[in-house]
C-alpha positions as CSV (number, residue, x, y, z in Angstrom):
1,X,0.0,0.0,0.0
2,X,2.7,2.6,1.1
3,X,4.0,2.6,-2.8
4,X,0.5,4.5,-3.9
5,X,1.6,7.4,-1.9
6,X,4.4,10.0,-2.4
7,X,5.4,12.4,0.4
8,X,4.8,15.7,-0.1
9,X,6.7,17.0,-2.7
10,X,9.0,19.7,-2.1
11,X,11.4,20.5,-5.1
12,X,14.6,19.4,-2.7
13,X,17.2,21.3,-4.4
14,X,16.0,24.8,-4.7
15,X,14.5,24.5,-1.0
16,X,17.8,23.2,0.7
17,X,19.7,26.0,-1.1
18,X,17.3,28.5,0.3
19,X,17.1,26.8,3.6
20,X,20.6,26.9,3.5
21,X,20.5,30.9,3.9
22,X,17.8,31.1,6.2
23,X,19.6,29.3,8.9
24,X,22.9,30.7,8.5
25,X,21.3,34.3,8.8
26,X,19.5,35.8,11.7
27,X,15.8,35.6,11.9
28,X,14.0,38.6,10.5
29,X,11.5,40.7,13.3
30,X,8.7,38.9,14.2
31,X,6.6,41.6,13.7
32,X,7.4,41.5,10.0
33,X,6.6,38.2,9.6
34,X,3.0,37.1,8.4
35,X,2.6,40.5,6.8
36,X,0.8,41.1,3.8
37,X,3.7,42.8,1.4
38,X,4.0,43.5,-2.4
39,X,7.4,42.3,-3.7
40,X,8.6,43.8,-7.3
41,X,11.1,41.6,-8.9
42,X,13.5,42.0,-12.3
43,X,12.8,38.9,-14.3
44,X,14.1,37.7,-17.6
45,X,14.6,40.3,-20.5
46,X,14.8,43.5,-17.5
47,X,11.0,43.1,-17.2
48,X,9.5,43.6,-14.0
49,X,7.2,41.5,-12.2
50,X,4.7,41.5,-9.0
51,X,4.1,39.0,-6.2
52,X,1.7,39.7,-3.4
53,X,1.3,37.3,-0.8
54,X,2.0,36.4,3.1
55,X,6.0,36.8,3.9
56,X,6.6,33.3,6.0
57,X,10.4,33.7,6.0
58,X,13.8,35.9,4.8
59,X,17.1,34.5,4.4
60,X,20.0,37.1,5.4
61,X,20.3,37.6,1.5
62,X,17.2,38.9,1.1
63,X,15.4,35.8,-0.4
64,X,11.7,35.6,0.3
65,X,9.4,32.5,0.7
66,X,5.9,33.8,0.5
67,X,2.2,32.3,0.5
68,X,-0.1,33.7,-2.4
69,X,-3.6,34.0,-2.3
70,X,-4.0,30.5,-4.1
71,X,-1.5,29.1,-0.9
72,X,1.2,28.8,-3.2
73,X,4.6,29.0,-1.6
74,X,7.0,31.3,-3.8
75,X,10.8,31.3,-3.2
76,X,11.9,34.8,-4.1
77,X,16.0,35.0,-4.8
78,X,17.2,38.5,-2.5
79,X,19.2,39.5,-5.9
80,X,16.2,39.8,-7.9
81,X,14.1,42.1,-5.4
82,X,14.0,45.7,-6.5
83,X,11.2,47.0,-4.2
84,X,8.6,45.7,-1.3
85,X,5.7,47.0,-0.2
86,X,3.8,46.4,3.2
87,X,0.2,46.0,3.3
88,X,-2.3,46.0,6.7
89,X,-5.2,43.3,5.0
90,X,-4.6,40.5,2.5
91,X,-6.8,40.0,-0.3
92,X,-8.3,36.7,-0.2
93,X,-10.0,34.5,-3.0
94,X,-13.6,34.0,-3.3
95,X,-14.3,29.9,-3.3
96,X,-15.9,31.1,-7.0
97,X,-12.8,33.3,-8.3
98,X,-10.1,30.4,-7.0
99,X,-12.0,27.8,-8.6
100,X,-12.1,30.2,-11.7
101,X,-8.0,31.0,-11.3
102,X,-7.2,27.1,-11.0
103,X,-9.1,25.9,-13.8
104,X,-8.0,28.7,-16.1
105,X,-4.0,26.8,-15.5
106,X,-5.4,23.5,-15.8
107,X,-5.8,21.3,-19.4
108,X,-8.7,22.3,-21.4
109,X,-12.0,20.7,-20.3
110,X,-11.8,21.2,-16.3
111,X,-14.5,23.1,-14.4
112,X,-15.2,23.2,-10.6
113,X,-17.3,23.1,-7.7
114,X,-17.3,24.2,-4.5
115,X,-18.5,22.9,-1.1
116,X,-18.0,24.4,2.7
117,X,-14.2,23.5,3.0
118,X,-13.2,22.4,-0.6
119,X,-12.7,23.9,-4.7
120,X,-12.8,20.6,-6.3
121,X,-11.2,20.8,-10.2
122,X,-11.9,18.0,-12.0
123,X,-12.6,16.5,-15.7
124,X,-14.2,13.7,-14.6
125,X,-17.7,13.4,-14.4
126,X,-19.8,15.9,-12.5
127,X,-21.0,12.3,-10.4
128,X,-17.5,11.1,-9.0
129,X,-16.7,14.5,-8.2
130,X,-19.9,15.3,-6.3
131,X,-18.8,11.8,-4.5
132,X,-15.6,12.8,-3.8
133,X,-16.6,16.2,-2.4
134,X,-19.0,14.4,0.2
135,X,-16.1,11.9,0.9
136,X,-13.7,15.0,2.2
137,X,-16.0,17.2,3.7
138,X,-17.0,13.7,5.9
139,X,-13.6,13.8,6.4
140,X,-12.9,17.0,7.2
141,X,-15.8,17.3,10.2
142,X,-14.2,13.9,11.5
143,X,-10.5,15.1,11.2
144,X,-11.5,18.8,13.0
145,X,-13.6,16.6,15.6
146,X,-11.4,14.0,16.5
147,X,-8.9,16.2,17.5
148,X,-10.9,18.7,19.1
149,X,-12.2,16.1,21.5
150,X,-8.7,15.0,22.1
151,X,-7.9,18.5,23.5
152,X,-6.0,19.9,20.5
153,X,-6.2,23.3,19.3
154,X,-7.4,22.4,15.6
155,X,-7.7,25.6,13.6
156,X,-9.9,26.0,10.1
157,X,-8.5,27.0,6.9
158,X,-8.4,30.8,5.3
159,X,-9.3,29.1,2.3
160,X,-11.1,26.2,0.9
161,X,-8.8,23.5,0.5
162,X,-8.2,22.7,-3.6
163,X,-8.3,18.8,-5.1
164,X,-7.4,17.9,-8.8
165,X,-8.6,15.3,-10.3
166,X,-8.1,13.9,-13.8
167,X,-10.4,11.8,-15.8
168,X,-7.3,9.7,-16.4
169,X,-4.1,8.1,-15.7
170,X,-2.4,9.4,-18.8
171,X,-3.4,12.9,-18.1
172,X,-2.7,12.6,-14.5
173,X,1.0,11.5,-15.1
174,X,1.7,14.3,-17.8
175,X,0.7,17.1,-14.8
176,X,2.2,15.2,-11.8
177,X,5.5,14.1,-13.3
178,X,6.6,18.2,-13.4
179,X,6.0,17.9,-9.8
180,X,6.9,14.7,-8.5
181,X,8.6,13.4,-11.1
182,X,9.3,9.5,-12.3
183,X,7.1,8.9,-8.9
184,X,4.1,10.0,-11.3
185,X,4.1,6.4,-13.1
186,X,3.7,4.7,-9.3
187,X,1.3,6.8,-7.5
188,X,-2.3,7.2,-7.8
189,X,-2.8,10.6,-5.8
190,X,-0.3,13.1,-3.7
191,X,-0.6,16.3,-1.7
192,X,2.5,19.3,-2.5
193,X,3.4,21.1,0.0
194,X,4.3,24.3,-1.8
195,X,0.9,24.2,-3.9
196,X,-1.3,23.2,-0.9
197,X,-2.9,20.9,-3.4
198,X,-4.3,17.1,-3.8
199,X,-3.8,16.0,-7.3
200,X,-4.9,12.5,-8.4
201,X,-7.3,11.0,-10.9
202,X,-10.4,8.8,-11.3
203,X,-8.9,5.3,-11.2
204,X,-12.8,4.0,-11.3
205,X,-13.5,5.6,-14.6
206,X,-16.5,6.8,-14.0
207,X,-16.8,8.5,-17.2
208,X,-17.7,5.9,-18.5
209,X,-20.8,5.9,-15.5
210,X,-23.9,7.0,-17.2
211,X,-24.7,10.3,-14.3
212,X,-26.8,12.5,-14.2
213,X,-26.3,16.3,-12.4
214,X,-29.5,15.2,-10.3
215,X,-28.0,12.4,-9.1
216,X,-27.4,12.0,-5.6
217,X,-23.8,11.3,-4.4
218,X,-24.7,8.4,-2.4
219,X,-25.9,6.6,-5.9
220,X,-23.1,7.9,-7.6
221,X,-21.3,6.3,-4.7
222,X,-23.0,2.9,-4.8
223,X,-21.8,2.1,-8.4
224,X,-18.1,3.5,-7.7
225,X,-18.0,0.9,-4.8
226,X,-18.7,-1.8,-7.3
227,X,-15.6,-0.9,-8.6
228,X,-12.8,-3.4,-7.8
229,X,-10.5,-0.7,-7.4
230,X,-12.3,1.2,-5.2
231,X,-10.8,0.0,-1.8
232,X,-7.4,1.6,-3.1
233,X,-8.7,4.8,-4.3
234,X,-10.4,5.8,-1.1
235,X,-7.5,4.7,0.7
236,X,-5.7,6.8,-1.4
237,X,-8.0,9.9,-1.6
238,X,-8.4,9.8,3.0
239,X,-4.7,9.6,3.0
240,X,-3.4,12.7,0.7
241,X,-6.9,14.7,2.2
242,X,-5.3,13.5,5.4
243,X,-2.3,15.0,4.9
244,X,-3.6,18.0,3.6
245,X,-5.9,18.7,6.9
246,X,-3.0,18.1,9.0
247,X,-1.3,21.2,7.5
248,X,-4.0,23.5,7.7
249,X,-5.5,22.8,11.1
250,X,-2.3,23.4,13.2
251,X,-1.2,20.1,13.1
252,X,1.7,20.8,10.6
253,X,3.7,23.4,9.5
254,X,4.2,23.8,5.5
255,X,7.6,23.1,4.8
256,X,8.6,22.7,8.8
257,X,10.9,19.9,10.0
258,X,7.6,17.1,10.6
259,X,8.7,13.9,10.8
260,X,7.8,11.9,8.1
261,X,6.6,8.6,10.6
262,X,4.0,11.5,12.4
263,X,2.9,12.6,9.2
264,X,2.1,9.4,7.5
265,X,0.9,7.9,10.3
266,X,-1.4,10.2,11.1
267,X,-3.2,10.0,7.4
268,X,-2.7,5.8,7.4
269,X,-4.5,6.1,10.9
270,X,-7.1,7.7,8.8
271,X,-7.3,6.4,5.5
272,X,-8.8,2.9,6.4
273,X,-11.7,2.3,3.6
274,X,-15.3,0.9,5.0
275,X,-16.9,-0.2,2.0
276,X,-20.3,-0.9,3.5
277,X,-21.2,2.9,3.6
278,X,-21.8,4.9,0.0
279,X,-19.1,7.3,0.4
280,X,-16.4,4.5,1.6
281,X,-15.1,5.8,4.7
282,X,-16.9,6.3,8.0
283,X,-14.6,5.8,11.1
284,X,-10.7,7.3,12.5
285,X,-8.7,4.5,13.6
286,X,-10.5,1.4,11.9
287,X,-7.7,-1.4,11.7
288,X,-5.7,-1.6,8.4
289,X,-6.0,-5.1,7.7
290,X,-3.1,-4.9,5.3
291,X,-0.8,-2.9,7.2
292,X,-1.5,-4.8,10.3
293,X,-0.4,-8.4,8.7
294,X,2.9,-6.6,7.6
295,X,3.7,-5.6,11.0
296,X,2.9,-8.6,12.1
297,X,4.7,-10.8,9.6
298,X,7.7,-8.3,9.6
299,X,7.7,-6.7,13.5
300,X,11.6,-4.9,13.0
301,X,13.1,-4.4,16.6
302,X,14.8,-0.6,17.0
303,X,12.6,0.6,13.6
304,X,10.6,3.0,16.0
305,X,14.2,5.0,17.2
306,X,15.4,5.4,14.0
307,X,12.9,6.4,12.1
308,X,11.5,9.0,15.0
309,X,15.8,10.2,14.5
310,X,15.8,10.4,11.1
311,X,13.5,9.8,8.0
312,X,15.5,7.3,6.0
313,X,13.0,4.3,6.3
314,X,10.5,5.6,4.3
315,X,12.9,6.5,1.6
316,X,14.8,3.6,1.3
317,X,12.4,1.3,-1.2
318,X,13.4,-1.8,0.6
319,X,12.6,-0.7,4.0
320,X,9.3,1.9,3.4
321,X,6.0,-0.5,3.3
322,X,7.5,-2.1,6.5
323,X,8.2,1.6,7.7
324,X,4.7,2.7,6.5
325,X,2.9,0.0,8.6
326,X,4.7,0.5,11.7
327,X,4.3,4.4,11.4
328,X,0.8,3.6,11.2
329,X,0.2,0.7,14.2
330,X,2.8,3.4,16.2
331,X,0.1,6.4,15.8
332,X,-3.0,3.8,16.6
333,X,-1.4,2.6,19.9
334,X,0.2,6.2,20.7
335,X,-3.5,8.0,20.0
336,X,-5.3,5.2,21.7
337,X,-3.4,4.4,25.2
338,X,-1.2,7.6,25.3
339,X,-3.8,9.6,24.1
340,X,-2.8,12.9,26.2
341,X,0.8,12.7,25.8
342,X,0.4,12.1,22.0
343,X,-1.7,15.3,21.5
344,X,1.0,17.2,23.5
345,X,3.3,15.9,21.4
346,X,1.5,16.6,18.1
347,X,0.8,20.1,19.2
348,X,4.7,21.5,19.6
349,X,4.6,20.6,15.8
350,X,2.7,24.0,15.3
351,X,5.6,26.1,16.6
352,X,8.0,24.8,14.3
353,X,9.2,27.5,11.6
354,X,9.2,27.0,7.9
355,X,12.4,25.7,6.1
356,X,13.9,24.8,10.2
357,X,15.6,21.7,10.3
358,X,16.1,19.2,13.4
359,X,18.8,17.1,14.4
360,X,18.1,13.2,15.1
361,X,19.1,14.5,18.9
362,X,16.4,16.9,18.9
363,X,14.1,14.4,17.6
364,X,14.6,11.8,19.9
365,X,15.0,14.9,22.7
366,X,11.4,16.0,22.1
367,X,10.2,12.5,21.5
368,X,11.3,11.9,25.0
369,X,10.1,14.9,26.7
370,X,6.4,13.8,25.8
371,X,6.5,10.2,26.2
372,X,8.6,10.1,29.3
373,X,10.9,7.1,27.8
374,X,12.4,6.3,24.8
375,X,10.5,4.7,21.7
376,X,12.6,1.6,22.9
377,X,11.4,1.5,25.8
378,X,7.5,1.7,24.4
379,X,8.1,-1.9,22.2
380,X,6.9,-4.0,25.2
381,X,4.1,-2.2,24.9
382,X,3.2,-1.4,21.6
383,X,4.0,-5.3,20.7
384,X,1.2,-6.1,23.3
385,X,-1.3,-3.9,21.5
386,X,0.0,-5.4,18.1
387,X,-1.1,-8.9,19.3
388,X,-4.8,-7.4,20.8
389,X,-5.1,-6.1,17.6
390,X,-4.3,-9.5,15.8
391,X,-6.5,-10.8,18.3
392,X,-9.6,-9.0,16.8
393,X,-8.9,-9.1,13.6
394,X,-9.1,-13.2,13.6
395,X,-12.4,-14.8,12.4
């Protein structure tokens, strides 16, 4: 399962060089920071050009990373800034003119709709994506809920969150390979960092669905459950929506130093499928049958320490499915019998700054600090809850 997924692309080079500056320079005023400014730039040919948008962070340089009004981050090189402006309010989308904005940058053929928290783009049938727009709002009031009741401090988004979706794999892979690259030809769906975005694609081709614009999404949804692939594209769909909740409630911190076993743990903790209801999801925290019997077949003594140190396992091919499954069974026991220490921990997250960076002793520091004892020192435990979940899961 963990091979659908790619994590978060973040165009590694460019970042690192600018992240590079940022730490080597002293931290701009606070007071700056957040503001609403106008930033003139040369670009190519001595023509000038205009970027509004949040500043989030300045390298000693003078490079910029900024969030515009359709939550694109924007890395700004210092030598190409000729002027700045600071404003007091920042002009925000309507759900109507972002939809209108997207779509006018997308392949012929797209249009939109909009619900309470989403601007779905899509060139699919107006059915699946009615479906799918129930699907993550469902989501989205069970995400915001479940960690309100937990005690954390969940905050809603400026703007509605934006999902593309092709009608098409070959379409899909022609868009996602500029951002993600040769990963395009093994994923079915990701969520980007810098673009704030879901993009995937109908792998139920439901175009070929004869629907109707009166039909209802739960019939829509009764036919797309049919599918045989339709266990894997919810999966994939709760995971990336998953991902992208977590970064605009307060959970996460765009281009912070999350570690990757919290972050994917957190959206295979959600992403379970439950085929019996129309929209294919209902419950947080439903056991992943399949991840489950991979921790269980392949239980990897000292994983936990080094991947809450460092984020290798889940780039190393051999090693991420196993990595993926004990992210997830690590968040289900964490969340379930250290429920209060695991929001405490989730919630420092939300003071970490864009483009920081952590060392594997500050990881296992803060790690520490909320659990009271090592992840080594957890394994007893967590293999007990391993074997109760086994236990249950046996006819």
């Amino acid at each position: 399962m963990g091979k659908r997924y790619s994590f978060i692309c973040l165009a590694p080079v460019f970042i690192a060089v600018f992240a590079a500056q940022v730490h080597s320079s002293p931290p701009v005023m606070k007071e700056e920071l957040s503001n609403i400014i106008q930033v003139f730039q040369r670009a190519s040919e001595g023509h000038q050009e205009t970027l509004r948008g949040k500043l989030l962070a300045e390298a000693q340089d003078g490079s910029l990373l900024l969030e515009d009004n359709q939550q694109v981050l924007h890395v700004i090189p210092g030598e190409s800034v000729t002027h700045r402006e600071i404003f007091d309010e920042e002009y925000l989308l309507t759900p109507k003119e972002l939809g209108q904005e997207i779509v006018a940058e997308l392949p012929a053929g797209f249009t939109f709709l909009t619900t309470r928290h989403y601007v779905i783009c899509y060139d699919t049938s107006l059915g699946y994506a009615r479906w799918s727009a129930a699907l993550l709002e469902r989501l989205f009031s069970g995400f915001h809920a479940f960690w309100s009741q937990a005690g954390l401090d969940v905050s809603q988004p400026e703007q509605p969150l934006i999902v593309i979706i092709f009608s098409n794999r070959n379409d899909y892979e022609r868009a996602a390979k500029k951002e993600v690259g040769d990963a395009s030809h093994s994923i079915v769906g990701y969520y980007n960092q810098l673009t704030n975005r879901i993009t995937t694609y109908d792998i139920t081709g439901s175009d070929s669905t004869d629907t109707t614009p009166s039909q209802s999404s739960h019939s829509v949804g009764i036919e797309i459950l049919r599918n045989p692939r339709a266990s894997s594209l919810i999966a994939t769909l709760v995971h990336e929506a998953t991902h992208q909740l977590a970064f605009n409630a307060g959970l996460h911190v765009r281009l912070s130093p999350t570690p990757v076993w919290l972050s994917e743990g957190i959206a295979t903790y959600f992403e379970t499928p439950d085929l019996t209801n129309s929209r294919g999801w209902r419950s947080i925290g439903a056991i992943n049958t399949t991840r489950l019997e991979l921790v269980v077949q392949q239980f990897t003594p000292g994983l936990l320490s080094r991947f809450i140190a460092d984020d290798k396992p889940f780039h190393d091919s051999d090693e991420a499915l196993v990595a993926y499954a004990h992210a997830w069974v690590f968040v289900s026991f964490l969340a379930t019998m250290k429920k209060d220490a695991f929001c405490s921990y989730v919630a420092h997250f939300d003071t970490k700054e864009p483009l920081g960076k952590d060392s594997a002793a500050d990881r296992m520091a803060e790690f520490k600090t909320a659990f009271g004892m090592t992840p080594d020192a957890l394994e007893p435990e967590l293999i007990q809850y391993i074997n109760s979940l086994a236990r249950r899961k046996r006819p």
